[in-house]
C-alpha positions in Angstrom: 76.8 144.7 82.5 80.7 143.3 82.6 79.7 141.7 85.9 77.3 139.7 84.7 79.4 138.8 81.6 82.2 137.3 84.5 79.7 135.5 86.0 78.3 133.8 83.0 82.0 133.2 82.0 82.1 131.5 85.5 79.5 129.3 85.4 80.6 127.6 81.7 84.0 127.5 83.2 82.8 125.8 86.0 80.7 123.4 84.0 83.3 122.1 81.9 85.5 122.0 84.4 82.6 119.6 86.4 82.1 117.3 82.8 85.8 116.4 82.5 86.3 115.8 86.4 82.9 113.9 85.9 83.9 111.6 82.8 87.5 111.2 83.4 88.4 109.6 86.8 91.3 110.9 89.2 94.1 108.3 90.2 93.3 106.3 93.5 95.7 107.1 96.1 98.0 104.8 97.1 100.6 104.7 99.8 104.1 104.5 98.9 107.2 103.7 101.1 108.5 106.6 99.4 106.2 109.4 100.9 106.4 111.6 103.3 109.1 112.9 105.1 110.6 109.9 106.2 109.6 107.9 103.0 112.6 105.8 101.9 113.2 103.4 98.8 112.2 99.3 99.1 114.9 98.5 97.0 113.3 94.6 96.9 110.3 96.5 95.0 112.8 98.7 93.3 114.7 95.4 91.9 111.3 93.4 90.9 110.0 96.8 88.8 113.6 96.8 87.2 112.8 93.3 86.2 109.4 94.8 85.1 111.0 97.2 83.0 113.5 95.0 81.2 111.3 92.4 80.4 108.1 94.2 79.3 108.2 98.0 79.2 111.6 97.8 77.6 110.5 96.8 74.3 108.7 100.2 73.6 109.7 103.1 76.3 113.6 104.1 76.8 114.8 104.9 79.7 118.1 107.6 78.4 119.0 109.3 81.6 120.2 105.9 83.9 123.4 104.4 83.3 123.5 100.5 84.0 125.9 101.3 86.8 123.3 102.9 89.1 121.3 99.6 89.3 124.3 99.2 91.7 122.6 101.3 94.1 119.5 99.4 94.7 121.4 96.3 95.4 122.8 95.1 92.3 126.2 93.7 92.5 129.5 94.7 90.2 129.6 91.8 88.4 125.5 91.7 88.0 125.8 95.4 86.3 128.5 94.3 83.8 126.6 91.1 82.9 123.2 93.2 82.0 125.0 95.4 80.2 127.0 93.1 78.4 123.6 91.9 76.9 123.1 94.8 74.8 124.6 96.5 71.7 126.2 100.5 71.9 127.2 102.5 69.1 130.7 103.8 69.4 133.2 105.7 67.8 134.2 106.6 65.6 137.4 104.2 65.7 141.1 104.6 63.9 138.8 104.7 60.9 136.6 107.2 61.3 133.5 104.7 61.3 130.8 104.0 64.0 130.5 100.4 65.5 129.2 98.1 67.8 130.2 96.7 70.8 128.8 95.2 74.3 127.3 97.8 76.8 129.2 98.7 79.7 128.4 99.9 83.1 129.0 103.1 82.5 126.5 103.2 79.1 122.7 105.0 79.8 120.3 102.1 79.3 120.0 101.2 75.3 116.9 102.9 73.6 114.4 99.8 72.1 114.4 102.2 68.6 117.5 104.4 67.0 115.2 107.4 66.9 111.4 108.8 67.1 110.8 108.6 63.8 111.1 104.7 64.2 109.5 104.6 67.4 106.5 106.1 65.6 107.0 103.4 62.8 106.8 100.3 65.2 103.5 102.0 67.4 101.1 103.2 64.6 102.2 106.4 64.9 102.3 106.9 68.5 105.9 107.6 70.4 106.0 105.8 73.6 107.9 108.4 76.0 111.2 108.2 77.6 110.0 107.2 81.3 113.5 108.6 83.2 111.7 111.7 84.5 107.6 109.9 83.8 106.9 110.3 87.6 108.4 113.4 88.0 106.9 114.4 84.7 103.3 114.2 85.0 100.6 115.3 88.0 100.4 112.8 90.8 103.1 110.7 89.0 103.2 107.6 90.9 99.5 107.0 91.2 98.8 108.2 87.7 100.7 105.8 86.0 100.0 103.1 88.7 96.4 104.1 87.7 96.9 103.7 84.0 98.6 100.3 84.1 95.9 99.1 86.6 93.1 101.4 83.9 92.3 99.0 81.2 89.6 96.4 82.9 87.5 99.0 82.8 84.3 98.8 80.6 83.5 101.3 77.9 80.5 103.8 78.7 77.8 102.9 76.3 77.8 106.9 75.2 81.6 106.9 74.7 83.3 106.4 71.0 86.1 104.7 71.1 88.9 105.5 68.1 90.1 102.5 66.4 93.2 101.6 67.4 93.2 102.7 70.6 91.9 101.3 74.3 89.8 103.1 76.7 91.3 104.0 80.3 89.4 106.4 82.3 92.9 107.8 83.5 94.7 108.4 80.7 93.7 111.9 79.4 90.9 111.6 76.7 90.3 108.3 78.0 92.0 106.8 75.3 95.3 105.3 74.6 97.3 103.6 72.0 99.4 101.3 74.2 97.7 98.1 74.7 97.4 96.6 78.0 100.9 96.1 79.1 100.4 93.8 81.5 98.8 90.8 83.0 99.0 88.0 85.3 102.5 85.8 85.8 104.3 88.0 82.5 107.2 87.8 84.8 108.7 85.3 87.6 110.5 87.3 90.3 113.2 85.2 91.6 111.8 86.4 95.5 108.9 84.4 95.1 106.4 87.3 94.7 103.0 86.1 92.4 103.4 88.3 89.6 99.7 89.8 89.5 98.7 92.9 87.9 98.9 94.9 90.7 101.9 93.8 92.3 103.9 94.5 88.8 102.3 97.9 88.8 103.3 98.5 92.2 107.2 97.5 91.5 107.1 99.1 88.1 106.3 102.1 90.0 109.2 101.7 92.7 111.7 102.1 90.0 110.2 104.9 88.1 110.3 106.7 90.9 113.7 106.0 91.6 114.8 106.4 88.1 113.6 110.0 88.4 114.7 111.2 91.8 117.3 108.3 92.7 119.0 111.4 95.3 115.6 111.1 97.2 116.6 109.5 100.4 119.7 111.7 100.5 117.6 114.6 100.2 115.2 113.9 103.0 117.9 112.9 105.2 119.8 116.4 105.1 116.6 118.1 105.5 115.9 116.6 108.4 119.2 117.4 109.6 118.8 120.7 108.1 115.6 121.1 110.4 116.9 119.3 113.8 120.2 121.6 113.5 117.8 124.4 113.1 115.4 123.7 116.4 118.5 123.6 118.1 119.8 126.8 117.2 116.5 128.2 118.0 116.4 126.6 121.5 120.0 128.4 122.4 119.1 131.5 120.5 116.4 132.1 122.8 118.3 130.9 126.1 120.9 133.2 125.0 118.0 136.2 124.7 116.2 135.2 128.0 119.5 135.3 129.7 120.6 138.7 128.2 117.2 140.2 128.3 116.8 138.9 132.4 120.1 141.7 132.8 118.8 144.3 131.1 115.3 143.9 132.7 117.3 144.0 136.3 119.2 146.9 135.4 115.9 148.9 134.5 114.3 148.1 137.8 
């Protein structure tokens, strides 16, 4: 009796499982010059997405755990950090006074959040909190194609079966299949200073570049001792087993 109780378990569990994979789609895979184990950062890419960032996702999603100083590492110069963070306002203090006050950012600031807290994050997005996007790739499954999936999401047409919430736009990625952020992008938002057309896909692309680097920026540093790690290793395997062969070619002698 309990064994066919599992199995009819089973077979619901299986079938939802089947709808959902069925009605929402799975990110597309894309190749990334950061995969694999010899994946490295473009920091060209990395510097258009940062341009991507600042001029369009900026307005609604912080980005708390970089400091304007780091841009230095994918090419930035000195003088290019201190002028970006020159351009915004930080709250510090308190001074002689004991009060809180403004002044320019420096390099050393984390990147200034586009709301003073959640509460009026939720204010300015109908209720919806647009998240810190630090750790985003890191954060969710299949990070850089899922949100390169999302951004990429919303030309999609809505199933004639499927109702749609007011105030929110369908994206057959985005759990639900619903979202509150409108499209963010679209064709020529930006002008990279490279040259690159600004299309959808190429924003996407770049956007994704520094998101990825935002949340592991210790990536290529990483790989590299591992392969160290794993070369270092294969060596000390080769002479550990010269040095048995050698010692076990006595012993062998000795016993005949």
């Amino acid at each position: 009796m309990m064994k066919i109780i599992f199995n009819i378990i089973a077979v619901i569990i299986l079938s939802c499982a089947n709808c959902f994979a069925s009605s929402q789609e799975l990110p597309k895979q894309e190749i990334w010059p950061f995969d694999g184990v010899f994946g490295r950062f473009d920091k060209q890419a990395i510097q258009r997405g940062f341009q991507v960032y600042k001029e369009i996702c900026s307005v609604c999603h912080s980005l708390s755990l970089v400091s304007y100083r780091n841009l230095e590492e994918v090419g930035f110069s000195k003088d290019e950090v201190a002028s970006l963070a020159a351009e915004y306002q930080v709250t510090d203090g308190p001074n002689d006074k004991g009060e809180m006050f403004q002044r320019p950012g420096k390099p050393f600031d984390h990147f200034v959040s586009p709301f003073p807290n959640e509460e009026a994050a939720r204010a300015a997005n109908d209720g919806a909190y647009p998240p810190d996007l630090s750790l985003i790739i890191k954060a969710r499954q299949d990070g850089a194609n899922y949100v390169h999936a999302i951004l990429n999401g919303y030309d999609h047409k809505v199933p004639d079966d499927f109702k749609l919430t007011d105030g929110t736009y369908y994206n057959p990625y985005f759990p639900g299949m619903q979202i509150k952020m409108p499209q963010p992008l679209s064709d020529s938002m930006v002008t990279y200073q490279d040259g690159t057309a600004a299309t959808i896909e190429q924003m996407s692309e770049d956007v994704v570049n520094f998101l990825q680097w935002a949340a592991e920026p210790e990536m290529e540093a990483r790989k590299t001792m591992g392969l160290k790690a794993i070369i270092y290793l294969l060596i000390l395997t080769v002479l550990f087993y010269v040095a048995k062969s050698h010692v076990w070619a006595k012993i062998d002698k000795k016993v005949k």
